[in-house]
N, C-alpha and C positions, 0 to 999 in steps of 0.2 A: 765551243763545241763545233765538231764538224756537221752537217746535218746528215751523214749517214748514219754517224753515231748515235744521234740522237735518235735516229728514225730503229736503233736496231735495241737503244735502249726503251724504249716506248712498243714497240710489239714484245720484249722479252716481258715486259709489265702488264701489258693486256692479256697475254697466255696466261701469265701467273696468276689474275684476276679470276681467268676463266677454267682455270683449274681447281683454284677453292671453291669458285662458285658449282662448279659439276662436285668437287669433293663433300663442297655442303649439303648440296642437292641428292648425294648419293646417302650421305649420313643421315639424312632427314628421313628419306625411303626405307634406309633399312630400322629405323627407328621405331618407323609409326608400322610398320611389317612387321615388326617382333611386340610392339603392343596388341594389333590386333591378330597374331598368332594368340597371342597367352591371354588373351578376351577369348576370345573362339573356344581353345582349350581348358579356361578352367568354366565355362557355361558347359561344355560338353560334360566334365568330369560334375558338375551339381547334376545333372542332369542322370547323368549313368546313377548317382546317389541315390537318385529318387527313385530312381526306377528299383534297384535295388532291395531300398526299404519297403518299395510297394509289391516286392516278389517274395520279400523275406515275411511280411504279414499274411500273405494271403496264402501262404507254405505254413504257417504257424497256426493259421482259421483251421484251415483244413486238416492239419493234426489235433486240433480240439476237436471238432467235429466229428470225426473217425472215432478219436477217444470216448466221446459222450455217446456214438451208437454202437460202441464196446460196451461201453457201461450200461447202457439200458439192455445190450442182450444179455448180461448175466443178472443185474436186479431185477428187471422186468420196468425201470423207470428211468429218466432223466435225473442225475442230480437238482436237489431242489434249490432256491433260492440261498438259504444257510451256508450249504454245502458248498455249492457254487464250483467253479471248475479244480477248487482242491481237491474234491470228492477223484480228481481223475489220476494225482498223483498219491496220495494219504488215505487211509480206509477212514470214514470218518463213522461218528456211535450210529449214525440212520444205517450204516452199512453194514453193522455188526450183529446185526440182529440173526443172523442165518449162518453164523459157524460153521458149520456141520456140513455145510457146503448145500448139493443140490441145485436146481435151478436161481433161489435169490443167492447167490455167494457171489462177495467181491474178492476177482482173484484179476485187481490190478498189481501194476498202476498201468494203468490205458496209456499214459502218454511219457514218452523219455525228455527227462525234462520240464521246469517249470515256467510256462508262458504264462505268466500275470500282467506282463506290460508288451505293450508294443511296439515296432520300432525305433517310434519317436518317444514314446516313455510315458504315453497316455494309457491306462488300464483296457484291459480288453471286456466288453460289456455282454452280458452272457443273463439271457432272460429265459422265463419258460411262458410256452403261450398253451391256447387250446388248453386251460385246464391241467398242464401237464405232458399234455400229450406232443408239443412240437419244442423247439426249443428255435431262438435268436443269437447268433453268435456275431459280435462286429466290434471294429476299431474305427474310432471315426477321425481317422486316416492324419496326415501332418497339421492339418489345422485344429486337432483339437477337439474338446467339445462344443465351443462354440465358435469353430473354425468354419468355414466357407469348402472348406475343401472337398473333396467326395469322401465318400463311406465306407469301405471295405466289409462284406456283409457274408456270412455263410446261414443260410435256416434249412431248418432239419426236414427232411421228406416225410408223407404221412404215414401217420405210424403203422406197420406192418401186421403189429402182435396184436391187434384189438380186433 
């Protein structure tokens, strides 16, 4: 060989080198770019979930709630523990007792729709306190009942009609 030759075949080998190695280098970059693109976006998208679910419960509290101080303005009472929040969509026999209408008549349903479970698909817990007089309404949120996680709570203001 002549040594220019050599010298011309030896840089065209070193550019070639140096092009896979930038081509690797670039392919590496866009690589770990589109894995932490789609990390980024699906923690965003769990995230939008949660939130979500925790908008859609406490939009659901708050129509039981509404419903249950609909329902105590026509009985004159909270559905009782039996009863429990079907009282808000179904007349049930405690409610049947006043026909004829007048102040006790149940002229539901209080609430469109039936919310028995909550988002996550834990029952929604619904107590009477005070005797009667106040009532508890809550989801105890994506952990469950014996989940860690916060509470989703609505309780009823004092009672008016007494």
């Amino acid at each position: 060989f002549l040594p220019d030759e050599r010298e011309l075949i030896q840089k065209r080998s070193r550019r070639r080198k140096r092009f896979l190695a930038i081509g690797a280098l670039v392919l590496v970059m866009i690589t770990a770019g589109s894995i932490a693109f789609d990390t980024i976006n699906s923690r965003r998208h769990a995230s939008e979930r949660k939130l979500m679910r925790e908008r859609m419960a406490r939009r659901e509290l708050n129509l039981l709630a509404d419903g249950l101080e609909r329902f105590r303005a026509d009985l004159g009472r909270y559905p009782n523990d039996e009863e429990g929040l079907t009282a808000l969509t179904r007349k049930t026999a405690a409610s049947k007792f006043a026909e004829g209408g007048g102040p006790n008549y149940w002229t539901g349903p209080y609430v469109d729709g039936v919310y028995e479970v909550d988002p996550w698909g834990n029952d929604y817990v619904y107590r009477l306190t005070d005797g009667g007089e106040r009532f508890e309404l809550f989801s105890y949120g994506p952990g469950g009942e014996g989940g860690s996680g916060p509470r989703l709570q609505v309780t009823s203001s004092p009672s008016l009609f007494n």
